[in-house]
Backbone bond lengths (Angstrom), bond angles and torsions (degrees), N, CA, C in turn:
res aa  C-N    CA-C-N  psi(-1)  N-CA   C-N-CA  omega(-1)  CA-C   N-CA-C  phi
1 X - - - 1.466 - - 1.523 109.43 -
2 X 1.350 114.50 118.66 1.606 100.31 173.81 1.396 100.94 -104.65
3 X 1.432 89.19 175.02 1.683 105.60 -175.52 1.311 110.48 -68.97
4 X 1.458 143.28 158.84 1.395 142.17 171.57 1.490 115.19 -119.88
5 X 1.246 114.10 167.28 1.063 106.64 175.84 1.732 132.53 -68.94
6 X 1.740 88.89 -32.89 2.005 87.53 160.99 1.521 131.47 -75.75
7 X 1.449 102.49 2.40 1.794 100.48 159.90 1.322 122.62 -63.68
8 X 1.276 127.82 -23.59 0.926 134.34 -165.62 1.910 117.15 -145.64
9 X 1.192 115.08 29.09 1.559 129.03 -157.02 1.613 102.86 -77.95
10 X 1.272 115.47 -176.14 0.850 146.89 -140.67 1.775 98.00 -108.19
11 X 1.095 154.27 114.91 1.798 124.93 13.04 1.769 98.48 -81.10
12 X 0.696 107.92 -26.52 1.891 112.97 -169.20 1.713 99.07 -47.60
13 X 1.550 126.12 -42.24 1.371 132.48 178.07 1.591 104.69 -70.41
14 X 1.056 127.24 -36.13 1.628 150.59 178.87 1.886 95.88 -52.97
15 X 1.063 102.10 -82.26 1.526 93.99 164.48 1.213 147.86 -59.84
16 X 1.319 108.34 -47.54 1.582 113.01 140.73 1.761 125.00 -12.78
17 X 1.047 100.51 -60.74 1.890 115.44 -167.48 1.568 111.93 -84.80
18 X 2.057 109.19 -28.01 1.402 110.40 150.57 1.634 125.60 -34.05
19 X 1.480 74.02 -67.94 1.874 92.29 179.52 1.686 115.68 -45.83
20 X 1.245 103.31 -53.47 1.466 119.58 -179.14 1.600 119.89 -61.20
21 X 1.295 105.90 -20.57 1.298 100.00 165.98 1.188 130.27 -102.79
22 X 1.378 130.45 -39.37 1.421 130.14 133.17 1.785 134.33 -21.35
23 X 1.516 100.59 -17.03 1.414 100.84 -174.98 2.024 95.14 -104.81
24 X 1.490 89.10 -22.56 1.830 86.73 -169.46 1.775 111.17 -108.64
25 X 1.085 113.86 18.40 1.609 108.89 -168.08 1.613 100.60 -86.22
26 X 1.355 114.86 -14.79 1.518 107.92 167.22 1.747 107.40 -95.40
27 X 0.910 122.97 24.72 1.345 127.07 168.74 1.807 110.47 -77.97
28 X 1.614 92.89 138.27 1.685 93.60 168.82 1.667 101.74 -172.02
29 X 1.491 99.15 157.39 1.326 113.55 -153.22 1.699 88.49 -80.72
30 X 1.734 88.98 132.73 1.878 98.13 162.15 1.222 109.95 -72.94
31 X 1.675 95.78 -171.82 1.834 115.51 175.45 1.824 92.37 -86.80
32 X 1.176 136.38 -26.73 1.586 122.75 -176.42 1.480 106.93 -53.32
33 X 1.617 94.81 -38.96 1.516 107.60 -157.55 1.821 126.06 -58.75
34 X 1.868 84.74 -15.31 1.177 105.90 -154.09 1.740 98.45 -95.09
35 X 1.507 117.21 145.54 1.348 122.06 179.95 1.493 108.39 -87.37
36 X 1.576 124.48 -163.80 1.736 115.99 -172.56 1.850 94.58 -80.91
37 X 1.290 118.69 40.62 1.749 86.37 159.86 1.519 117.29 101.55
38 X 1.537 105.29 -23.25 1.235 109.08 177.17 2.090 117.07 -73.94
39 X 0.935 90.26 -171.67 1.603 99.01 -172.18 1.730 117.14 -132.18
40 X 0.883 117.20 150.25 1.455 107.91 173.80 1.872 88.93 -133.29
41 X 1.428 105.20 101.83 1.262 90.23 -168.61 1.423 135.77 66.68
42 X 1.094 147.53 -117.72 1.427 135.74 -163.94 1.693 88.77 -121.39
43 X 0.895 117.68 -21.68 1.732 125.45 165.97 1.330 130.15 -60.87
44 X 1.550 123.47 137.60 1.539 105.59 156.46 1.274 116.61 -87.79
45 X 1.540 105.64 147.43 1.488 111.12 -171.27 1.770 109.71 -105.67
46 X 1.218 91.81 141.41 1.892 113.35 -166.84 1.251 97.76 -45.33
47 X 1.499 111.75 158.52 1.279 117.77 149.03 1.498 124.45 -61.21
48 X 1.496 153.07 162.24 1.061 138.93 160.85 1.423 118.66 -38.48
49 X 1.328 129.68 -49.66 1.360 138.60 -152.48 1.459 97.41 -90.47
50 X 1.542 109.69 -16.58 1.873 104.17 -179.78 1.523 98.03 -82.91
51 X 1.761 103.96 -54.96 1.421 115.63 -157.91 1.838 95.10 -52.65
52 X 0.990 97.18 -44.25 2.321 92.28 176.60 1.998 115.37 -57.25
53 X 1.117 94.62 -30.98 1.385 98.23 168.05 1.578 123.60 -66.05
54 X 1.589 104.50 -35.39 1.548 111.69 -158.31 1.708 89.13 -98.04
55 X 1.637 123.67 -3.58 1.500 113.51 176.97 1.621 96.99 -79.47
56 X 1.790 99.26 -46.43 1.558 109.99 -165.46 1.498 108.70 -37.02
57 X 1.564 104.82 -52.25 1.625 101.38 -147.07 1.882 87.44 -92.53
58 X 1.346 121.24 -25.75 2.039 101.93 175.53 1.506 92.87 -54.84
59 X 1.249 126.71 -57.58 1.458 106.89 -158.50 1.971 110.66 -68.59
60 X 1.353 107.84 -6.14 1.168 108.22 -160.86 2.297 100.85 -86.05
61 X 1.320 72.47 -29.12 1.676 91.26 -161.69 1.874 118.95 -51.20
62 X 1.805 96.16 -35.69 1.386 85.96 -179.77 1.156 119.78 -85.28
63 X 1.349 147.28 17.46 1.077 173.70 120.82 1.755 145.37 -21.77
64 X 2.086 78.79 -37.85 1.344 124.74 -173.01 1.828 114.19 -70.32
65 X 1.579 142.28 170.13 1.271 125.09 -177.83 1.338 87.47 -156.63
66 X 1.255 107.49 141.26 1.991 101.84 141.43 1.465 91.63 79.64
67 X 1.059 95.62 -157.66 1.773 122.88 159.49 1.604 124.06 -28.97
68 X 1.470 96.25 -58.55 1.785 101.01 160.95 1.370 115.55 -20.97
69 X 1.622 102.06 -75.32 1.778 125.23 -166.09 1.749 95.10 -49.27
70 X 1.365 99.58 -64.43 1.625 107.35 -163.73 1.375 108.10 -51.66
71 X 1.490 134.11 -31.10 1.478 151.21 154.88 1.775 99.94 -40.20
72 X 1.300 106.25 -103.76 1.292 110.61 162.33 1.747 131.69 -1.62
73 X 1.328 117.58 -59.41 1.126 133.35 -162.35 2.014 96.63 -75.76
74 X 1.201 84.42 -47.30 1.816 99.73 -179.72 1.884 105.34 -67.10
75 X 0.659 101.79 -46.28 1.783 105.97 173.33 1.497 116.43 -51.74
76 X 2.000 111.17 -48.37 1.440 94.23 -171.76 1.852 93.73 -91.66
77 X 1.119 110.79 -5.15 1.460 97.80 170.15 1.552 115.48 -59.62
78 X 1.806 108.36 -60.37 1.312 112.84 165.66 1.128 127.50 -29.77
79 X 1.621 126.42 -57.41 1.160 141.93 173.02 2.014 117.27 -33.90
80 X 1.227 87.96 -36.69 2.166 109.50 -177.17 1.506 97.63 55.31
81 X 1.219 110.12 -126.74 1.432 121.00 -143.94 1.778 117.16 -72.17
82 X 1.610 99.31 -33.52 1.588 96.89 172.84 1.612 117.95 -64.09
83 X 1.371 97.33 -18.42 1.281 76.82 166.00 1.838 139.78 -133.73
84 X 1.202 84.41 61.91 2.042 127.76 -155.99 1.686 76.07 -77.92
85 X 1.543 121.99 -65.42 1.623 107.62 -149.39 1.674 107.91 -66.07
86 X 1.487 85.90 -32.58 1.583 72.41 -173.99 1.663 124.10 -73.31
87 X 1.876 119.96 -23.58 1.138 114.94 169.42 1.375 119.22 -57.74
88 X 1.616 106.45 -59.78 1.283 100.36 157.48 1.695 145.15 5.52
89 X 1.231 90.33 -57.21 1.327 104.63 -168.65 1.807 97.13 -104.45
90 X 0.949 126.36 -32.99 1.438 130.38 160.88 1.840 116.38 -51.59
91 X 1.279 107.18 -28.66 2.074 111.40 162.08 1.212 118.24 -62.60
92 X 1.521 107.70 -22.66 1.353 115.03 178.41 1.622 115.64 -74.16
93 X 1.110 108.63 -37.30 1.567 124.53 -156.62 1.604 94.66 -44.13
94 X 1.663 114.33 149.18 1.540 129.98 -177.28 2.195 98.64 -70.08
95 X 1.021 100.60 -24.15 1.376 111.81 -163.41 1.701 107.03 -95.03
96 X 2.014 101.30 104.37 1.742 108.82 -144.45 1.651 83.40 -73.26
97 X 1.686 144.69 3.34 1.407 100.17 176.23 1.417 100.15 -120.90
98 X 1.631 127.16 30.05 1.233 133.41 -166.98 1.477 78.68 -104.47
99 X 1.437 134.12 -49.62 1.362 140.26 -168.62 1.432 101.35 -73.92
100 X 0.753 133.34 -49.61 1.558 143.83 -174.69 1.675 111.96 -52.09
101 X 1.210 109.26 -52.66 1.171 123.41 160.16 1.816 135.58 -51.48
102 X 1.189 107.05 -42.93 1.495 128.82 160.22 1.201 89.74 -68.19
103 X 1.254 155.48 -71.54 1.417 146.95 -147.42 1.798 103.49 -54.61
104 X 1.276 93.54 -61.20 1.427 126.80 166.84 2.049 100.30 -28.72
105 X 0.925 115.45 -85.10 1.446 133.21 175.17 1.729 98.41 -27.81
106 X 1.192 120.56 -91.59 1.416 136.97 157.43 1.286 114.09 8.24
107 X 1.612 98.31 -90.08 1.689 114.72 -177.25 1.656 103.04 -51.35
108 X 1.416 122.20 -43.54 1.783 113.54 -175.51 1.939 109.68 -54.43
109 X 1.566 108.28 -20.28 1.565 105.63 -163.00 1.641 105.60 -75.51
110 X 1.298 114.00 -8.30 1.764 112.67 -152.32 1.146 154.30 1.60
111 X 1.664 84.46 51.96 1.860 131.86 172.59 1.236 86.37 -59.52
112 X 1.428 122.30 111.78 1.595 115.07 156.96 1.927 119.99 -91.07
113 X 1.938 92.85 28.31 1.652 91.92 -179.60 1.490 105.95 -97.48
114 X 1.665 108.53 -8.70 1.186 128.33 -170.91 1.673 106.62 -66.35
115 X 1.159 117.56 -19.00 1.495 123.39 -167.08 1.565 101.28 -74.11
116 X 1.069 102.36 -60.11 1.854 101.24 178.86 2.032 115.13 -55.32
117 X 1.277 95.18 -37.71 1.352 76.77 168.17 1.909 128.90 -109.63
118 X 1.203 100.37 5.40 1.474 104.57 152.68 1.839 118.68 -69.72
119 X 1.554 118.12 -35.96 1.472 138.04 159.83 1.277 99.58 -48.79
120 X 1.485 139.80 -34.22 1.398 117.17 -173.48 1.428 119.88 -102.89
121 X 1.579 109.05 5.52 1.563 113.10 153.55 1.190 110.86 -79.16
122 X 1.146 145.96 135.72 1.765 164.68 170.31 2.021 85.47 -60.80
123 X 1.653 84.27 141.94 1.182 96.04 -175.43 1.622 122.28 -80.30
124 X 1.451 83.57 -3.12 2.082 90.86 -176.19 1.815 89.46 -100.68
125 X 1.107 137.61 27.73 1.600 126.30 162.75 1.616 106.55 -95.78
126 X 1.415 102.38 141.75 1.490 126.27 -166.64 1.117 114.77 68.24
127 X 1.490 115.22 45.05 1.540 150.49 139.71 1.452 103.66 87.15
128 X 1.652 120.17 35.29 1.360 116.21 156.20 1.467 123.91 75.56
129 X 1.523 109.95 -27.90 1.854 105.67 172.00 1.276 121.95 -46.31
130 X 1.406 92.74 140.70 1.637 103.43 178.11 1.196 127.34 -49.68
131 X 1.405 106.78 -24.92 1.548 104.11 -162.92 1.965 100.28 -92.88
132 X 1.616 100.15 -30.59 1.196 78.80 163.03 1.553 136.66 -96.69
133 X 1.599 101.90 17.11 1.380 107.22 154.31 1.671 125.39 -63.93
134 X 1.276 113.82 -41.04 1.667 136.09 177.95 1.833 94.98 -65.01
135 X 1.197 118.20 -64.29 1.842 122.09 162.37 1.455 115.05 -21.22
136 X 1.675 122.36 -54.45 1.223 153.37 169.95 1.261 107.26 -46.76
137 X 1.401 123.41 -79.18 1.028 148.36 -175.43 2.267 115.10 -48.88
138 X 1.402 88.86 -38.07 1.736 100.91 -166.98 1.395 82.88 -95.83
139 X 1.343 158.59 -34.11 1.325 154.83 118.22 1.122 113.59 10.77
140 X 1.312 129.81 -80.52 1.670 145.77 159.43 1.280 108.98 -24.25
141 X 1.461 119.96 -63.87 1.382 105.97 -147.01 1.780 97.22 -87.21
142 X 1.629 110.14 -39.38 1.551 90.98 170.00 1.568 126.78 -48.26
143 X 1.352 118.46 -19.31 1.248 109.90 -175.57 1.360 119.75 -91.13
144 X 1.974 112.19 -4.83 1.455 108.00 165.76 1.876 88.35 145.25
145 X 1.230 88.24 -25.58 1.827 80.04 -160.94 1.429 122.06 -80.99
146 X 1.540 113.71 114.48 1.930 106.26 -158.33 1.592 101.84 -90.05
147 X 1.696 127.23 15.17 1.106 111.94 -176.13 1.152 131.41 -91.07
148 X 1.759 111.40 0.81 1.464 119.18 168.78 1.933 95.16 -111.02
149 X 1.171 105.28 56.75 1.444 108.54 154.34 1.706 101.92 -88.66
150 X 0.888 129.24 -41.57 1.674 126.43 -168.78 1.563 111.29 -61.09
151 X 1.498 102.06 -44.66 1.609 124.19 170.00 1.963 111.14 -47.16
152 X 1.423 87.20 -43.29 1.992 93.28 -162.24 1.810 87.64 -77.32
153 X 1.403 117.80 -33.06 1.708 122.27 -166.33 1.500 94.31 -60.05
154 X 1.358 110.60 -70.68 1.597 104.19 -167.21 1.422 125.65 -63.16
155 X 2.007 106.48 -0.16 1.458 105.86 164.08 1.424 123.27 -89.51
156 X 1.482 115.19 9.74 1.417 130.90 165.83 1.990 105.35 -73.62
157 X 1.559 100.62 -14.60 1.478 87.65 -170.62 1.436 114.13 -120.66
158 X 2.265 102.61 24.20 1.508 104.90 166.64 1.274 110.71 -70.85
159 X 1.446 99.62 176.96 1.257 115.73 -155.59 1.760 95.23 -85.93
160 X 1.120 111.69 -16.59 1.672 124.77 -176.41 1.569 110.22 -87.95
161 X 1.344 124.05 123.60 0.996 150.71 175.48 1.599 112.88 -46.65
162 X 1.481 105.18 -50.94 1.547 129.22 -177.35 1.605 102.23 -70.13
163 X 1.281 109.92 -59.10 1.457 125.58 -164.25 1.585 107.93 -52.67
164 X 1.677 104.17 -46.29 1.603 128.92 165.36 1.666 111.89 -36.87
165 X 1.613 103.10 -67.29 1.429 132.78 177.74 1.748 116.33 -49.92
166 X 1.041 105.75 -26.62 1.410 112.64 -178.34 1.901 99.91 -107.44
167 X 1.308 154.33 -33.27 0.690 160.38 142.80 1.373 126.71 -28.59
168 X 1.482 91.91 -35.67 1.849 106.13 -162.24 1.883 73.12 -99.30
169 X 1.032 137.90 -53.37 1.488 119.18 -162.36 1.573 112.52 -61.87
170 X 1.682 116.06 -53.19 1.520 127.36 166.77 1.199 103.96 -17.84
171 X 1.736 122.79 -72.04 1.913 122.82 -162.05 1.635 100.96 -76.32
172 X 1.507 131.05 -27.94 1.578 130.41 -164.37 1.827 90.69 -81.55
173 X 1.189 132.73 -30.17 1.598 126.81 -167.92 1.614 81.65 -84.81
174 X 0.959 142.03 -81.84 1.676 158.84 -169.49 1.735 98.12 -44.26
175 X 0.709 164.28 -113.41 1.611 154.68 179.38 1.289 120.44 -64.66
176 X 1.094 142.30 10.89 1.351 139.16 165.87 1.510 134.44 48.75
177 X 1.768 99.86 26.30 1.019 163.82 -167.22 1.540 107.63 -100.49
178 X 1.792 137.75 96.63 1.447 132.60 127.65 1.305 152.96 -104.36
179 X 1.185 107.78 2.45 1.677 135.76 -166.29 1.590 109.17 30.59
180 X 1.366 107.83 37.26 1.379 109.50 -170.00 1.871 116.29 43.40
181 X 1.236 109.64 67.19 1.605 125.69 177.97 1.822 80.99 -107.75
182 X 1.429 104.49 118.32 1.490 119.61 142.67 1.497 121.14 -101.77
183 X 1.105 110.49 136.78 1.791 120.67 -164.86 1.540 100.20 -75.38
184 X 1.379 124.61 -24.30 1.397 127.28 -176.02 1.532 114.83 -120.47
185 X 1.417 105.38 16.88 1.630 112.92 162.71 1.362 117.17 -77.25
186 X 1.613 103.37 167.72 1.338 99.43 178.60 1.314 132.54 -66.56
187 X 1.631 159.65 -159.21 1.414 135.21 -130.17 1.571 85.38 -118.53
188 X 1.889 97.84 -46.57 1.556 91.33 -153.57 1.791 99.75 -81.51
189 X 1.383 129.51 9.97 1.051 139.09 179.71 1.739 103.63 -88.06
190 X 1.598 102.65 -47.48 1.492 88.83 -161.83 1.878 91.35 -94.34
191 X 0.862 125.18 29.80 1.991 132.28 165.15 1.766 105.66 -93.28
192 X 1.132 95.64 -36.50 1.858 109.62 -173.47 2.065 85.75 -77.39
193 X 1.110 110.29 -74.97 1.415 96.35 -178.57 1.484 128.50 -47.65
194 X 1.113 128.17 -37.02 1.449 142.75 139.15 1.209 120.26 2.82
195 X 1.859 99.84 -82.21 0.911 126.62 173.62 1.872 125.73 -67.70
196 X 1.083 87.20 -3.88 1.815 96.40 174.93 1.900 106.48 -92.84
197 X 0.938 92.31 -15.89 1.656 113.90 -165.13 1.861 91.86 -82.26
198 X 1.113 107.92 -80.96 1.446 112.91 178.98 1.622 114.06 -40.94
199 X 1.245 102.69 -46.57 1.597 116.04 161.91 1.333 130.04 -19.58
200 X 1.476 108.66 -62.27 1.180 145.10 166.88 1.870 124.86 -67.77
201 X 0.970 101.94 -32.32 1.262 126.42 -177.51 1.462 117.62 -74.78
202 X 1.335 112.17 -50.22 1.428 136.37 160.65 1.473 137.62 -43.38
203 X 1.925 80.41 -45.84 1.506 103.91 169.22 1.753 124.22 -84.42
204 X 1.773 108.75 0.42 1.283 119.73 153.93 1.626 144.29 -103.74
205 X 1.623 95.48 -38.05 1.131 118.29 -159.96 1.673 92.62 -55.34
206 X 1.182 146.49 -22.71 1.265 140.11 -166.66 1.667 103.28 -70.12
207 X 1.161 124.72 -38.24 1.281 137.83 176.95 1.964 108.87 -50.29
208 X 1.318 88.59 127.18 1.592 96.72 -167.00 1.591 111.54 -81.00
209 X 1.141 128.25 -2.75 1.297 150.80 -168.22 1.872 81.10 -95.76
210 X 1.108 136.23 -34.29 1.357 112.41 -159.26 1.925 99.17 -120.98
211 X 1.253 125.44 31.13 1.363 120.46 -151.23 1.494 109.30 -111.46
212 X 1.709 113.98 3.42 1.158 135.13 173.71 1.570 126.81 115.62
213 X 1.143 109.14 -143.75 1.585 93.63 -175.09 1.389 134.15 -80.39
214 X 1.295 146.37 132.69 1.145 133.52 -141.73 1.792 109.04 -86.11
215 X 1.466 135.67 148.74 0.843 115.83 -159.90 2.093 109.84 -86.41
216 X 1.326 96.73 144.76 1.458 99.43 175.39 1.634 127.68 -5.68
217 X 1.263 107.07 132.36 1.769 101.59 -163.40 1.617 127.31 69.48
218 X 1.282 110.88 9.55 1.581 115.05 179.28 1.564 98.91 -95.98
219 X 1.590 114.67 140.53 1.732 91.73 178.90 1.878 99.88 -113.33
220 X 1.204 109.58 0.20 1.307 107.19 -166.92 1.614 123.15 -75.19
221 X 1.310 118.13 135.66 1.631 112.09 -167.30 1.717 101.17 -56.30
222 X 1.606 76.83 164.40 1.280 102.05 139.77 1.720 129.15 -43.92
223 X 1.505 114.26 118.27 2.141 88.58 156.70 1.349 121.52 -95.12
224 X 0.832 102.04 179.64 1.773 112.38 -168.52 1.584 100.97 -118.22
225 X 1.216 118.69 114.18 1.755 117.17 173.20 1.715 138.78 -50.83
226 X 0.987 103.82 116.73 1.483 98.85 -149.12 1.858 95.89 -61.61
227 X 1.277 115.46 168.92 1.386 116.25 -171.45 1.528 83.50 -110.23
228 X 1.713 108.31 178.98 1.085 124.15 -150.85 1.780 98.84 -112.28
């Protein structure tokens, strides 16, 4: 029996990954965690006895529910960088809360080296849903990158309450910034907040410090937009 994608779907995964990130954003990889030094690429690569752990629990994960996942999700976050290739490659997965979850992992590390190579997965891998495009997207910006702020804005104007709710938290943790937008206010209330959002947005996005990922060989962060 394999796992499907409605074991674990979408808003129920939506909250799920709330939780999960709030419980793991103080997560960071120890010195145990770490192998002798080598690299696999721009990565350090596990020790044997880690790298068998970090196969155990990807294959273990889609499988996972509840508490499990949120366990799980916090572990390979903990874990940090040894175990980058394998999430990596877990964003890809056809299965939107197996991907969702790796995203999840990722965004808790706030490696902002992660941005360039999360950019080189195509945005339709781990089967293209919207919602885990917005997953994608709130991914990005915790890790530094303000160029899917426009992306997280127009998810203030799904039709989903939750989707709103998680959208509206992504840009309020990341600029410190809400124009009083409630996700469960009324329509023509949360259009005026909306519209305060884009407002704002307009009045930055020109700034080259915020225009996305920097090109190959640049080491300098991300900035963060100053609030008003």
């Amino acid at each position: 029996m394999k796992p499907s994608r409605a074991s674990l779907s979408f808003p129920g995964l939506c909250v799920l990954l709330f939780v999960a990130n709030g419980l793991v954003a103080s997560c960071s990889s120890t010195s145990s965690s770490l192998g002798p030094g080598k690299t696999d690429g721009p990565w350090l690569v596990p020790s044997p006895t880690l790298q068998s752990q970090i196969d155990e629990n990807a294959k273990r994960l889609p499988w996972t529910h509840g508490v499990e996942r949120v366990q799980l999700i916090q572990w390979f976050a903990g874990i940090g960088e040894p175990a980058y290739t394998t999430l990596l490659k877990m964003i890809q997965d056809p299965r939107g809360d197996v991907a969702g979850s790796a995203y999840a992992a990722l965004g808790a590390t706030r490696d902002a080296r992660l941005v360039e190579a999360i950019h080189a997965v195509p945005a339709s891998a781990g089967g293209g849903d919207v919602d885990l495009k917005y997953e994608r997207a709130r991914t990005l910006l915790r890790l530094g990158d303000y160029s899917v702020v426009p992306q997280l804005i127009s998810g203030l104007r799904d039709e989903r309450s939750l989707t709103r709710a998680l959208c509206s938290q992504a840009l309020i943790e990341a600029t410190h910034e809400n124009f009083q937008f409630d996700p469960r206010g009324e329509d023509a209330a949360r259009e005026e907040a909306v519209r305060r959002w884009e407002s704002w947005w307009n009045t930055r996005q020109a700034d080259p410090l915020l225009s996305g990922p920097k090109p190959e060989g640049t080491k300098s962060e991300a900035a963060k937009p100053e609030s008003k």
